[in-house]
C-alpha positions in Angstrom: -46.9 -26.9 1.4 -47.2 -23.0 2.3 -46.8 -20.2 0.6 -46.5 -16.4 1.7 -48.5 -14.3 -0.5 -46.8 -10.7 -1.1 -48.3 -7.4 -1.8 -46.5 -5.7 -4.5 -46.9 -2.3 -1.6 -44.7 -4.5 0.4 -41.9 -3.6 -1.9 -43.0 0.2 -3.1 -40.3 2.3 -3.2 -41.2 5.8 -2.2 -39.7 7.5 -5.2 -39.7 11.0 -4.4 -42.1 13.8 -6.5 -39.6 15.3 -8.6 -37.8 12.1 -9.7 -38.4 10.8 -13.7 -40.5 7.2 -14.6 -40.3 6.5 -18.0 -44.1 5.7 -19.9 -43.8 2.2 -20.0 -42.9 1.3 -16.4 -45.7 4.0 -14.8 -48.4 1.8 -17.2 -47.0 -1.8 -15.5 -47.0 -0.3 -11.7 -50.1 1.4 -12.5 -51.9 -1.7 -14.0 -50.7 -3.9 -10.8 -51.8 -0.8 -8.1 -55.3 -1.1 -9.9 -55.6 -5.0 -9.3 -54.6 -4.2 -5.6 -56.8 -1.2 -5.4 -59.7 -3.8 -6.9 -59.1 -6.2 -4.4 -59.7 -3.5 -1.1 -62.3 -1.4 -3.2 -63.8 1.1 -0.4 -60.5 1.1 1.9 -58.4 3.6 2.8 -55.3 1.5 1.4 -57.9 1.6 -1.7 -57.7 5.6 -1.9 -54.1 6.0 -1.4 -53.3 3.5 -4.2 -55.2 5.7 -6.4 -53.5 8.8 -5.4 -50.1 7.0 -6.1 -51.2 5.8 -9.4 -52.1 9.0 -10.6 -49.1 10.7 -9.3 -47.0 8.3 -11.2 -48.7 8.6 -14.6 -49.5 12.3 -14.4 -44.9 12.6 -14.0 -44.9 9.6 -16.7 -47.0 11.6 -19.1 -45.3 15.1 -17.8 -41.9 13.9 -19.0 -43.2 12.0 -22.0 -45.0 15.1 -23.3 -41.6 17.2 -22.8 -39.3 14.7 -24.6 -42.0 14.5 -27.3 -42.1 18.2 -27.7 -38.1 18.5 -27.2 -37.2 16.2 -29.9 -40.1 17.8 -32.5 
């Protein structure tokens, strides 16, 4: 028996900059990009994970913060 072992960055979509990720799903792909990012610490795949991850939760939070201080 085999198995072919996937890396969830085999199946990133490239979401552009300006486009909205709601809280919840920036905390799941950022919790997965920080086991990859643990498992090629040092790399340059490494950096650019984290660069991605903070992209995603600094939008996340953005719009989070706006509805938050739209619907006070």
């Amino acid at each position: 028996m085999s198995a072919e072992i996937l890396k969830l960055s085999d199946y990133r979509i490239n979401d552009g900059v300006d486009s909205e990720i709601d809280l919840a799903t920036a905390v799941d792909v950022a919790i997965r990009d920080l086991r990859e990012i643990l498992m090629c610490w040092g790399s340059d795949t490494a950096r650019q994970r984290v660069e991605e991850c903070e992209s995603t939760l600094q939008r996340a939070y953005s719009g989070f913060v706006g509805v938050q201080t739209v619907s006070q």
